[in-house]
PASEBA-1860 file (N, C-alpha, C; in nm, 3 decimals):
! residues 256
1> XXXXXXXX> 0.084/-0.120/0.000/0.000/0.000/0.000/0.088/0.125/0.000 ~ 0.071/0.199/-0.073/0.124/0.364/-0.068/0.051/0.448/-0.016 ~ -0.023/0.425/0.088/-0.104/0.562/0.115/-0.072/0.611/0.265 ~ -0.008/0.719/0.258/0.070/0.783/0.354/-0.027/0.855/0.481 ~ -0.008/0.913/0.557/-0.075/0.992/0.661/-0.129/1.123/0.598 ~ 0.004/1.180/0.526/-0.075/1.284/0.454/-0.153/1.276/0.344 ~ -0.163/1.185/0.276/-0.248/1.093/0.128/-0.403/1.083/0.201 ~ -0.426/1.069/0.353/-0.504/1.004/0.392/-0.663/1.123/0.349
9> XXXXXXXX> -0.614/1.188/0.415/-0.728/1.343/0.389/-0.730/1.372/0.239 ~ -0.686/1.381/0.175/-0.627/1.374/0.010/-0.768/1.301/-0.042 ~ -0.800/1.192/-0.009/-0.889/1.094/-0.078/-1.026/1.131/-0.060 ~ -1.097/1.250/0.060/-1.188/1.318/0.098/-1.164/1.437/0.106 ~ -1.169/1.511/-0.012/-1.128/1.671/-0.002/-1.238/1.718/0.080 ~ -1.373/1.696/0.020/-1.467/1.749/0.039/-1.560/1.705/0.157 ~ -1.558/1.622/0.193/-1.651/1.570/0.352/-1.689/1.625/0.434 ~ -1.812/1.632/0.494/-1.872/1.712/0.544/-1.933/1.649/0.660
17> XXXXXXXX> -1.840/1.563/0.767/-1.847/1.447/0.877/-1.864/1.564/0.993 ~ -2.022/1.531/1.058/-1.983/1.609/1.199/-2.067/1.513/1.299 ~ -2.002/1.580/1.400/-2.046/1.502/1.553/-2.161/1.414/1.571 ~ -2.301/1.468/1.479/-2.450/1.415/1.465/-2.439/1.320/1.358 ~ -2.364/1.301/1.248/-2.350/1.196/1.157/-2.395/1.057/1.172 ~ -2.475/1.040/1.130/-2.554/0.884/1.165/-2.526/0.791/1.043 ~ -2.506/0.837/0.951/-2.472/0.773/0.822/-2.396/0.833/0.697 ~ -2.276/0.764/0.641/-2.226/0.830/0.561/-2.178/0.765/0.436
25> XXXXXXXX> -2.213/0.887/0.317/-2.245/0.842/0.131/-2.111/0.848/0.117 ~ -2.042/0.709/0.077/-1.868/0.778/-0.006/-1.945/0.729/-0.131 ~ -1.889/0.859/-0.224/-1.914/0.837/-0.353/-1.812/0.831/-0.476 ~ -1.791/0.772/-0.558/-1.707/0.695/-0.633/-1.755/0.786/-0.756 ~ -1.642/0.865/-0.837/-1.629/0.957/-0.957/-1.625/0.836/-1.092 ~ -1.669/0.890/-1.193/-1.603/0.823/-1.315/-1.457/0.825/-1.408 ~ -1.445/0.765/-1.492/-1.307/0.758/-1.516/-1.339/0.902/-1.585 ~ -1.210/1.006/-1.565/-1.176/1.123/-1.623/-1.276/1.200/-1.526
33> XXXXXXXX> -1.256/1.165/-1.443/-1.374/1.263/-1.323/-1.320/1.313/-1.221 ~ -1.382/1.376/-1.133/-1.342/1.378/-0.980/-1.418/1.425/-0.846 ~ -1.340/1.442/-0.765/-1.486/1.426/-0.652/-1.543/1.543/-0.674 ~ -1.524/1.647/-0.762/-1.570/1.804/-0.738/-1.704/1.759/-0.813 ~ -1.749/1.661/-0.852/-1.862/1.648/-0.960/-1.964/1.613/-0.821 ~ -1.937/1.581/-0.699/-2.050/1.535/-0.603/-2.040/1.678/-0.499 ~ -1.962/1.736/-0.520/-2.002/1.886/-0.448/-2.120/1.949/-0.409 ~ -2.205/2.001/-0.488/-2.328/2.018/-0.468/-2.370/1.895/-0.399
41> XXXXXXXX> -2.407/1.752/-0.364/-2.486/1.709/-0.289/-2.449/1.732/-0.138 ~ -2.362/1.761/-0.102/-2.353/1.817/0.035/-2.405/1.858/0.108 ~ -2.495/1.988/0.020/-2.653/2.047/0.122/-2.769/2.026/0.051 ~ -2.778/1.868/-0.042/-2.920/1.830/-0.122/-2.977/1.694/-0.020 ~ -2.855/1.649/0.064/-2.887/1.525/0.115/-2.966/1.546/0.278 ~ -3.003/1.423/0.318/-3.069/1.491/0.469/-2.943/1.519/0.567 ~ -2.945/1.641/0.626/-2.851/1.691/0.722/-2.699/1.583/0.804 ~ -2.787/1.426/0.849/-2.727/1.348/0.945/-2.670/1.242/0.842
49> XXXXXXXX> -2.708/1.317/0.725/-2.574/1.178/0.640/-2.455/1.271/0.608 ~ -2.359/1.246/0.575/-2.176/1.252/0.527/-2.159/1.208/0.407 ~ -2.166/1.360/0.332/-2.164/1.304/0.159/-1.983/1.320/0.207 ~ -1.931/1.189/0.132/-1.753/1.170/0.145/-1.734/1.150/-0.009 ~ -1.737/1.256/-0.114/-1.684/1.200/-0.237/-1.490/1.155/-0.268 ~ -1.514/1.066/-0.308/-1.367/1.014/-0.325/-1.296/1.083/-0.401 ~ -1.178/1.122/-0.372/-1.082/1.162/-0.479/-0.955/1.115/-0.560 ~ -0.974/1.045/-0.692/-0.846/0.934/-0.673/-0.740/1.041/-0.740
57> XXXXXXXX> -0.583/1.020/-0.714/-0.547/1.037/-0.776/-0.510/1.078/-0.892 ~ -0.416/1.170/-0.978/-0.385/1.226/-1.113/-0.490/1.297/-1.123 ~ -0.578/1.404/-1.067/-0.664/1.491/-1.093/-0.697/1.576/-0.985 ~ -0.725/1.723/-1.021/-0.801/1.789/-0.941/-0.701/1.811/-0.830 ~ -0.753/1.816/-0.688/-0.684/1.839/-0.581/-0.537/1.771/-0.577 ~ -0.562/1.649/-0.658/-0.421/1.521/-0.655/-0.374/1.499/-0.786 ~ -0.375/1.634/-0.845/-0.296/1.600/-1.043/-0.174/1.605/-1.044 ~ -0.068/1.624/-0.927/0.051/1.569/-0.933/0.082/1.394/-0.902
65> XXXXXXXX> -0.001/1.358/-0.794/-0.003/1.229/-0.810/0.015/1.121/-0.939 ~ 0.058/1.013/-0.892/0.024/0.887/-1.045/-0.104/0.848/-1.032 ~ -0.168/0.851/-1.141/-0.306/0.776/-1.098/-0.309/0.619/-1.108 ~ -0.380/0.541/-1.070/-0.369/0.382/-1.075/-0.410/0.338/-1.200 ~ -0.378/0.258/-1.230/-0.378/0.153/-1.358/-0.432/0.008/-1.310 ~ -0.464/-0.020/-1.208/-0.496/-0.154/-1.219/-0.584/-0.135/-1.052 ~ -0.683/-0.207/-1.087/-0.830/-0.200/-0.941/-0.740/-0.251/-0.826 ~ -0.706/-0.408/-0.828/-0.635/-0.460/-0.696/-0.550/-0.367/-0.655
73> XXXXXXXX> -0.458/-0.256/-0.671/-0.352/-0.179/-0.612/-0.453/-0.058/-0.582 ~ -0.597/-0.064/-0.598/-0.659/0.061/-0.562/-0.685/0.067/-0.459 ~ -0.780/-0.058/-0.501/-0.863/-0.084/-0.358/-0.834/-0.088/-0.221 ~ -0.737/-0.141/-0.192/-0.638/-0.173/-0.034/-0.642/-0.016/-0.010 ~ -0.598/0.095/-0.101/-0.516/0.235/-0.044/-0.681/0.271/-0.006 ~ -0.797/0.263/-0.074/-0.899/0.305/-0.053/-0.970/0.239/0.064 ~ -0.985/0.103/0.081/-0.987/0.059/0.215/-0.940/0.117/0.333 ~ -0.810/0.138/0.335/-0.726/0.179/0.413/-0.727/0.334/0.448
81> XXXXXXXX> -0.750/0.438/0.367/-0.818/0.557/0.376/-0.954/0.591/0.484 ~ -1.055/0.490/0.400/-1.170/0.546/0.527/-1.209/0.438/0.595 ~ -1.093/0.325/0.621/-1.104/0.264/0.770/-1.185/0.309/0.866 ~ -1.104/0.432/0.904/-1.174/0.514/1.077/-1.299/0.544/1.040 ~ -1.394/0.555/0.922/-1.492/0.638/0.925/-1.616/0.497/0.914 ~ -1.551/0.421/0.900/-1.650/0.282/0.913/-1.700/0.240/1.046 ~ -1.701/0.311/1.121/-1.779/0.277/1.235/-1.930/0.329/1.295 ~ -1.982/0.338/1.137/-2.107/0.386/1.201/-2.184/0.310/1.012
89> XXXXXXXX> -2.307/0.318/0.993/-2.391/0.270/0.875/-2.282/0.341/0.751 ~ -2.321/0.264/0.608/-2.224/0.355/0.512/-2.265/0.285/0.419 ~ -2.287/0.392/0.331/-2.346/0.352/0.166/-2.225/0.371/0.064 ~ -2.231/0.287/-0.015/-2.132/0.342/-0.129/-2.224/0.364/-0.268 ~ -2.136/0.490/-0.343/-2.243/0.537/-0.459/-2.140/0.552/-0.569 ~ -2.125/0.480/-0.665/-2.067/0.485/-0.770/-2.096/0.515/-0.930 ~ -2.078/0.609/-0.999/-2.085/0.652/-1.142/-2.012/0.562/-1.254 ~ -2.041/0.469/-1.323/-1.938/0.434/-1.411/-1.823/0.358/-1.369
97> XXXXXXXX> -1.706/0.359/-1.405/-1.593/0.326/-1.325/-1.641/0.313/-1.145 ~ -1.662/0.441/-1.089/-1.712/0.432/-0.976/-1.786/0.348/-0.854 ~ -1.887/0.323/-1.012/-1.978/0.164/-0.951/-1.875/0.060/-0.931 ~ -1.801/0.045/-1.043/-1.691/-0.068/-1.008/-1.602/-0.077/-0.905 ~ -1.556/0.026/-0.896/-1.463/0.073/-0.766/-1.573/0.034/-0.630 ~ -1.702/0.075/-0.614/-1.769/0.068/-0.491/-1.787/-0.083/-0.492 ~ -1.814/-0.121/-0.579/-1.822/-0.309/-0.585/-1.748/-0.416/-0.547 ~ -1.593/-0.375/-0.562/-1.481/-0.445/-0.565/-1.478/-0.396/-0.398
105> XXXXXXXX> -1.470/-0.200/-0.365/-1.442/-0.167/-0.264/-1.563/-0.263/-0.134 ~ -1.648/-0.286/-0.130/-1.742/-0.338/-0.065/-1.684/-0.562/-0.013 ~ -1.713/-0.501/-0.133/-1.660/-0.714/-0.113/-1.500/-0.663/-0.020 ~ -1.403/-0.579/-0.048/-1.270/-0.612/-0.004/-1.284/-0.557/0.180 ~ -1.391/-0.457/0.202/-1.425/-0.406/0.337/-1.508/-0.522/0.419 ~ -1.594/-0.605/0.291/-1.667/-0.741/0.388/-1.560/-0.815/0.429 ~ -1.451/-0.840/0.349/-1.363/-0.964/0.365/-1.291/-0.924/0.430 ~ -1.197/-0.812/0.425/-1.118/-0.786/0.524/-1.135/-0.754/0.681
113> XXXXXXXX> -1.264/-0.651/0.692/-1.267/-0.571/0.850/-1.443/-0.621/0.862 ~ -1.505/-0.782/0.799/-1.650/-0.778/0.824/-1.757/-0.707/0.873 ~ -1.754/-0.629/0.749/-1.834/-0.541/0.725/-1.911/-0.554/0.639 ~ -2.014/-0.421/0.568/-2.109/-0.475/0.507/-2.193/-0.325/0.464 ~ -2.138/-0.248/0.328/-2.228/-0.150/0.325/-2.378/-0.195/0.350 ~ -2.470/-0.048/0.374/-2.652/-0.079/0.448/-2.686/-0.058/0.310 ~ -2.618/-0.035/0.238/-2.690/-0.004/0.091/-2.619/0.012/-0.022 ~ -2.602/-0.028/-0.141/-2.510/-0.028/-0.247/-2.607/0.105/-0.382
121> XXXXXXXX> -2.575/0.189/-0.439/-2.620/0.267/-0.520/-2.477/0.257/-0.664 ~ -2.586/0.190/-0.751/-2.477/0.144/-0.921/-2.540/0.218/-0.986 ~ -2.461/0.341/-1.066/-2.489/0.403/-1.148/-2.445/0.373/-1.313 ~ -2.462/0.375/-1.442/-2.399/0.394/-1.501/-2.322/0.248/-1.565 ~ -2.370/0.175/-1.474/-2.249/0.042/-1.527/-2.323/-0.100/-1.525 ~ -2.235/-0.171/-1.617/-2.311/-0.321/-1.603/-2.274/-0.348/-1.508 ~ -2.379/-0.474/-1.478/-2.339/-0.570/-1.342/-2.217/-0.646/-1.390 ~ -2.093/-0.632/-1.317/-1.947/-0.693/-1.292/-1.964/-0.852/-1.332
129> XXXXXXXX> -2.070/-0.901/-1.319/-2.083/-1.045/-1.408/-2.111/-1.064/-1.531 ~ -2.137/-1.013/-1.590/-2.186/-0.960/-1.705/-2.043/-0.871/-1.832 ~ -2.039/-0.948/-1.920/-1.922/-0.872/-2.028/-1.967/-0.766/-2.032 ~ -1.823/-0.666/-2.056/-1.828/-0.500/-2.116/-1.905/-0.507/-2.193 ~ -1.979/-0.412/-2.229/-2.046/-0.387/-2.351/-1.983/-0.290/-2.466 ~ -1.902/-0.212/-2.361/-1.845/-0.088/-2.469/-1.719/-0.146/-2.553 ~ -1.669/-0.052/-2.633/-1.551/-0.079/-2.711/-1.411/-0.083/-2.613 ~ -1.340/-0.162/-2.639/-1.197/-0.140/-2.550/-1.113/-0.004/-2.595
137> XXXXXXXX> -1.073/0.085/-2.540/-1.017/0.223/-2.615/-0.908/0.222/-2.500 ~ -0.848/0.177/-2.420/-0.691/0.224/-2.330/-0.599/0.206/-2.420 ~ -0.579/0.126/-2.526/-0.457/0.077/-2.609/-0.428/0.154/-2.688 ~ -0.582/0.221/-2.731/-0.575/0.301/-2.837/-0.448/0.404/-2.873 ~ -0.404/0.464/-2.969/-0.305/0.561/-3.005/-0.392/0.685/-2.975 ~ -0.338/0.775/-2.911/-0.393/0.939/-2.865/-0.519/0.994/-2.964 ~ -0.483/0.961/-3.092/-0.542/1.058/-3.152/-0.686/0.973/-3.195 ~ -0.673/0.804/-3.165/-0.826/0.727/-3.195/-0.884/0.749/-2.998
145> XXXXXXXX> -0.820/0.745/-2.936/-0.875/0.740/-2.798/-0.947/0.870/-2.768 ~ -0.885/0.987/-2.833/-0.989/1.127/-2.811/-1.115/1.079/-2.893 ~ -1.108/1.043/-2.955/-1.225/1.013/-3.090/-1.305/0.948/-3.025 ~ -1.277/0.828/-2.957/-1.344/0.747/-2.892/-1.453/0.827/-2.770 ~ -1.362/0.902/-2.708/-1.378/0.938/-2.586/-1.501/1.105/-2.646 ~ -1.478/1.120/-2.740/-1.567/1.260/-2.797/-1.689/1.169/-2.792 ~ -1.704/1.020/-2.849/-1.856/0.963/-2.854/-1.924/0.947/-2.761 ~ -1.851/0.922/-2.617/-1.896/0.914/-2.524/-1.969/0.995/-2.415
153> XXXXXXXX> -1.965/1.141/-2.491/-2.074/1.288/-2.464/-2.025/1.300/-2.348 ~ -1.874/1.262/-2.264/-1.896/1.312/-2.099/-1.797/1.417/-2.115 ~ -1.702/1.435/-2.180/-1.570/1.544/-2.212/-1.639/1.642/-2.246 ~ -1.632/1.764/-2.261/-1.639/1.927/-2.315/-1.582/1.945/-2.439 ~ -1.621/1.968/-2.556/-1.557/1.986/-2.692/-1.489/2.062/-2.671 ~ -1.499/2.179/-2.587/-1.401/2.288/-2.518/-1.256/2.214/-2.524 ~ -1.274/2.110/-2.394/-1.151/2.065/-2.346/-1.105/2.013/-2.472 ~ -1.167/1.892/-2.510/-1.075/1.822/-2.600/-1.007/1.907/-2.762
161> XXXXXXXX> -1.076/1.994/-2.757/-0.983/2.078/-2.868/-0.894/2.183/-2.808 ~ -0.874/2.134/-2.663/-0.767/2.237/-2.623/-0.668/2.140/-2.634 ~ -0.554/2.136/-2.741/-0.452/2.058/-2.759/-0.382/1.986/-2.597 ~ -0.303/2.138/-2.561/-0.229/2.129/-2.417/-0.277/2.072/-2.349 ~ -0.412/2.136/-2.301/-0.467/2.047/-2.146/-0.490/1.922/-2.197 ~ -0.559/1.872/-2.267/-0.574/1.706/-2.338/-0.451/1.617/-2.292 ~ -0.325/1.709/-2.340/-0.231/1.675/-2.323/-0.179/1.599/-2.196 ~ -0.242/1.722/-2.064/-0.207/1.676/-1.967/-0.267/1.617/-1.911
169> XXXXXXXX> -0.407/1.578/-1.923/-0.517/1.492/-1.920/-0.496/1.382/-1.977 ~ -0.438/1.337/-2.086/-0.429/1.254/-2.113/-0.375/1.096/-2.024 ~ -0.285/1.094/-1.969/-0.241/1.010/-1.860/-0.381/0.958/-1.791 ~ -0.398/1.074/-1.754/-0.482/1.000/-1.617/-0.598/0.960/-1.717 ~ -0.691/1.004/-1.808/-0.769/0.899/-1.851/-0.726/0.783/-1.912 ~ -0.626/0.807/-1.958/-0.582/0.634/-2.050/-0.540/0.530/-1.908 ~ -0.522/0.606/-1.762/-0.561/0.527/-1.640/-0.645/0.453/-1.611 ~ -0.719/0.541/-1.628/-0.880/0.565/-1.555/-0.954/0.432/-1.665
177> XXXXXXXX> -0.964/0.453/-1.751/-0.965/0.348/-1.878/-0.982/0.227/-1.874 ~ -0.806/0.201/-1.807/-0.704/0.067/-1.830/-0.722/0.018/-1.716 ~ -0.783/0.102/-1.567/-0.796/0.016/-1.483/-0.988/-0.062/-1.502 ~ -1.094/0.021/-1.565/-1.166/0.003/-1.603/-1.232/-0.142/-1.675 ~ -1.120/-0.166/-1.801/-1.109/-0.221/-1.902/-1.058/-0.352/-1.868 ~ -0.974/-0.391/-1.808/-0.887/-0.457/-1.833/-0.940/-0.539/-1.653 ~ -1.070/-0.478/-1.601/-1.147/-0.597/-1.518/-1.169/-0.716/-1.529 ~ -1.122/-0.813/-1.423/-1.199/-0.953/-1.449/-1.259/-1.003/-1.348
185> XXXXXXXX> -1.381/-1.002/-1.368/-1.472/-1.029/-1.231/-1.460/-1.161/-1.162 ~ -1.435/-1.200/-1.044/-1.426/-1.341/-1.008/-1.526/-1.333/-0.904 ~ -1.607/-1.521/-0.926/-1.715/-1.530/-0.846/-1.699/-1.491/-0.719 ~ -1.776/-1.441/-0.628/-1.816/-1.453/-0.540/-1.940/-1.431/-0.469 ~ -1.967/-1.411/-0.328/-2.089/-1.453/-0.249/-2.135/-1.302/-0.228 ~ -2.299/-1.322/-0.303/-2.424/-1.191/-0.313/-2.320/-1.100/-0.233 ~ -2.411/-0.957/-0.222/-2.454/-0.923/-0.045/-2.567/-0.935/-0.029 ~ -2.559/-0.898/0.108/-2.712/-0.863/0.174/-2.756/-0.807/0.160
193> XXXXXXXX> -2.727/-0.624/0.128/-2.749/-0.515/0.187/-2.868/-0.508/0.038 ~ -2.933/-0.376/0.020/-3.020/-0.385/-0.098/-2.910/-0.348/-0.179 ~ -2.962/-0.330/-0.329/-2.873/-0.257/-0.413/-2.962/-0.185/-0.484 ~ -2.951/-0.060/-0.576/-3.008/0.014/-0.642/-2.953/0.076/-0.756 ~ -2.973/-0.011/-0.871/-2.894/0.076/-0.996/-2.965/0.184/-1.063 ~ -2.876/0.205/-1.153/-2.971/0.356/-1.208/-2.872/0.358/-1.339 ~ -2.943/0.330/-1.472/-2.905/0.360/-1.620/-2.963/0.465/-1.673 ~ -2.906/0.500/-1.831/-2.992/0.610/-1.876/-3.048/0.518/-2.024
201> XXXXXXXX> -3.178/0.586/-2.056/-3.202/0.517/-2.197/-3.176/0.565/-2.267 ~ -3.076/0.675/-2.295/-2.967/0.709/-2.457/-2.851/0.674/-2.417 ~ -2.808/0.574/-2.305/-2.684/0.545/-2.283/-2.683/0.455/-2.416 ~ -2.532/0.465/-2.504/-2.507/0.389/-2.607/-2.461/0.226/-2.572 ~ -2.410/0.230/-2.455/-2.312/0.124/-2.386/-2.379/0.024/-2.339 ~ -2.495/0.057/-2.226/-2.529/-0.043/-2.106/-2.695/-0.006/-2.142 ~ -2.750/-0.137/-2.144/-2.904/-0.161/-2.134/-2.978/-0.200/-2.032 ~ -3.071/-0.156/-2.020/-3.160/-0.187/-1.960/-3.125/-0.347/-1.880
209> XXXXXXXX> -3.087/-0.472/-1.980/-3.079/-0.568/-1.933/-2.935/-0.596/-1.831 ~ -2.824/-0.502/-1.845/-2.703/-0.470/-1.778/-2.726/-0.439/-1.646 ~ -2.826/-0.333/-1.645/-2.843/-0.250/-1.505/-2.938/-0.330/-1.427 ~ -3.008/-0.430/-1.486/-3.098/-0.550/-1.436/-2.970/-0.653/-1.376 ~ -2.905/-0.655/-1.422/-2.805/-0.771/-1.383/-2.794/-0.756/-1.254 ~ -2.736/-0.655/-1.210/-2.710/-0.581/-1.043/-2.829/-0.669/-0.965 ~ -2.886/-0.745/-1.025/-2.975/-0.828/-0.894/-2.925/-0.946/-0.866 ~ -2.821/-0.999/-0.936/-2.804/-1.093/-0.870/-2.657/-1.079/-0.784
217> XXXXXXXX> -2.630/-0.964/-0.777/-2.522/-0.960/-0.688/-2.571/-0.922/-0.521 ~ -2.714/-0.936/-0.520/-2.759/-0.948/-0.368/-2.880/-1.013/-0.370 ~ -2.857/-1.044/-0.254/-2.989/-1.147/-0.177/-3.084/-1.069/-0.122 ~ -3.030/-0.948/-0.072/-3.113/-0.836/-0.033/-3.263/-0.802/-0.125 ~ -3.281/-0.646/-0.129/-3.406/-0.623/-0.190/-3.358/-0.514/-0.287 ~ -3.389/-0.502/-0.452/-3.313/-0.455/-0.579/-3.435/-0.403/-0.624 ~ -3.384/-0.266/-0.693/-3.460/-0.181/-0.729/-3.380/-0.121/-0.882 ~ -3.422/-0.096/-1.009/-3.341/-0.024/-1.144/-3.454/0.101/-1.130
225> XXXXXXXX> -3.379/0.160/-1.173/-3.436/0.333/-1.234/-3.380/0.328/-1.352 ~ -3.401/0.336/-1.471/-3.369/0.395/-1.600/-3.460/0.553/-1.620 ~ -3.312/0.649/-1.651/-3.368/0.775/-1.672/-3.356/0.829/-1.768 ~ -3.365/0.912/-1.825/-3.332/0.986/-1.940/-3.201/1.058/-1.962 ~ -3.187/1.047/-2.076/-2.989/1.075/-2.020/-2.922/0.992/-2.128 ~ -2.786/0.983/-2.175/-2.703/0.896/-2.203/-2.618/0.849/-2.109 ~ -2.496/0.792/-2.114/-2.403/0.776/-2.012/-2.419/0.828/-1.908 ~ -2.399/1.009/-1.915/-2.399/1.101/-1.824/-2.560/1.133/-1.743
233> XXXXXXXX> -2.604/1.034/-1.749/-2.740/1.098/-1.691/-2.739/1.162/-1.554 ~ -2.607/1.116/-1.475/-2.624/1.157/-1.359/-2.592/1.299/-1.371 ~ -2.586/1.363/-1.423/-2.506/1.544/-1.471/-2.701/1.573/-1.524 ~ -2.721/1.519/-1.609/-2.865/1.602/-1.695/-2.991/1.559/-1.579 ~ -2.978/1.460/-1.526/-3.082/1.422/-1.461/-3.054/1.423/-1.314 ~ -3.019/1.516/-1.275/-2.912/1.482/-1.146/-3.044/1.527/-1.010 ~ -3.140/1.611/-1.027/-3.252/1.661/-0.948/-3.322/1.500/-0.952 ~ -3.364/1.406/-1.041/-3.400/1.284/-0.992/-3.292/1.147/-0.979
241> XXXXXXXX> -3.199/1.183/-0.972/-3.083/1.123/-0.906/-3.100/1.133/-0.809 ~ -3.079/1.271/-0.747/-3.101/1.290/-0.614/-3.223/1.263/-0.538 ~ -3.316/1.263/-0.613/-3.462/1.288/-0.537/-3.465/1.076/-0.473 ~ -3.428/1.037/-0.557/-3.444/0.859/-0.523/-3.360/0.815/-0.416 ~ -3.190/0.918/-0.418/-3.102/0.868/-0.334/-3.143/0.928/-0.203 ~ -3.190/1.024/-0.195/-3.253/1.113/-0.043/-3.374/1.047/-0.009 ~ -3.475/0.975/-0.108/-3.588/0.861/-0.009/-3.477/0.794/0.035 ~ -3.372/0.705/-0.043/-3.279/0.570/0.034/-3.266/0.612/0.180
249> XXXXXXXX> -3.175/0.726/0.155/-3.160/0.787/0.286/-3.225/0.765/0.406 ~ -3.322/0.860/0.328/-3.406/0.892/0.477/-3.465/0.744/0.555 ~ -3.495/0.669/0.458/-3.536/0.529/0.467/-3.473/0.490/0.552 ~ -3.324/0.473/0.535/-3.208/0.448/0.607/-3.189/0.489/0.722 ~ -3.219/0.598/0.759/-3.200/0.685/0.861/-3.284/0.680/1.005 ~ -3.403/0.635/0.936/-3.532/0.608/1.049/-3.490/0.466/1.081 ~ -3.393/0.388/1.016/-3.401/0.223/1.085/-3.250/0.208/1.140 ~ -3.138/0.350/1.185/-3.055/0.366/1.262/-3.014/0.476/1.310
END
């Protein structure tokens, strides 16, 4: 593990943990993202939850950092990060990549410190048993991987025709990508907890029958939302994003 004392705060720029905290959202960015995209939910959620958006590496607050290339070397530093804050209920909420990260992160917090998020929230992504659907693009040469990455409506035409910054962007998404891509899911046992995915129906990638998959990764009680949106629905549709994750909540909240 590389994650230092000072790395530790690094991974929660933004958290908003106080004394009354009864429950707390870490939320998981997409590849080429970062935690500044869950900012605003801070004062959309009910008061006694702890929105904790994650911040990985090579971006934003941490763009001198290396960013990771491969999930197993993630996960442990991310485990190991909000250890201390696992002692009270805790949801994980993942976008894309994100979902994956909260998926892998969940099973490695059951197995290691038996535990057990109260609630799983999959945005954006197939169920981890289930093949990619999208095209493979980390290998790609610079100039087919922007191309790729322009179809995918989540970049700014702004950015990507700004030669330079691309430039320096570049790294961390062909990261973000390759740790993505280059997943291989190995069996293991449901959870309990519920789960709740959420697709969009102009997503080009993941269907309806993808975001259905997410049921069999719990024994618990499973719920899909398909919204309007492509990929990014959580950005266009983000007022009923929120409006579903604040019932979870509150739901949550009255039974601890």
């Amino acid at each position: 593990m590389r994650t230092t004392e000072t790395e530790k705060n690094s991974w929660m720029p933004f958290s908003n943990i106080q004394p009354d905290t009864k429950l707390i959202l870490f939320c998981f960015h997409y590849a080429g993202g970062n935690a500044g995209m869950y900012k605003d939910w801070l004062k959309q959620l009910p008061a006694q939850v702890a929105v904790c958006p994650i911040q990985l590496p090579g971006r934003s607050t941490r763009f001198h950092e290396p960013p990771y290339h491969e999930l197993h070397a993630l996960i442990p530093d991310i485990a190991e990060a909000i250890r201390p804050l696992l002692d009270r209920p805790f949801v994980f909420m993942g976008h894309s990549m994100g979902a994956l990260i909260s998926f892998e992160l969940a099973r490695y917090v059951r197995k290691l410190y038996a535990l057990e998020p109260v609630h799983l929230l999959m945005a954006g992504f197939h169920a981890p048993h289930m093949p990619d659907p999208g095209p493979i693009i980390h290998h790609l040469p610079d100039p087919e991987f922007m191309a790729e990455l322009t179809k995918l409506n989540g970049t700014p035409k702004e950015l990507i025709e700004h030669a330079e910054l691309m430039e320096l962007m570049l790294p961390m998404l062909k990261a973000d990508f390759t740790l993505a891509e280059q997943y291989v899911y190995q069996q293991g046992e449901p959870f309990t907890c519920p789960i709740t995915a959420f697709g969009g129906w102009q997503d080009p990638d993941i269907s309806v029958k993808e975001i259905q998959g997410w049921k069999e990764q719990t024994t618990g009680a499973f719920r899909a939302y398909m919204l309007e949106g492509d990929h990014f629905f959580i950005h266009s549709q983000e007022k009923d994003v929120l409006r579903i994750i604040r019932a979870i909540l509150e739901d949550l909240l009255r039974k601890y």
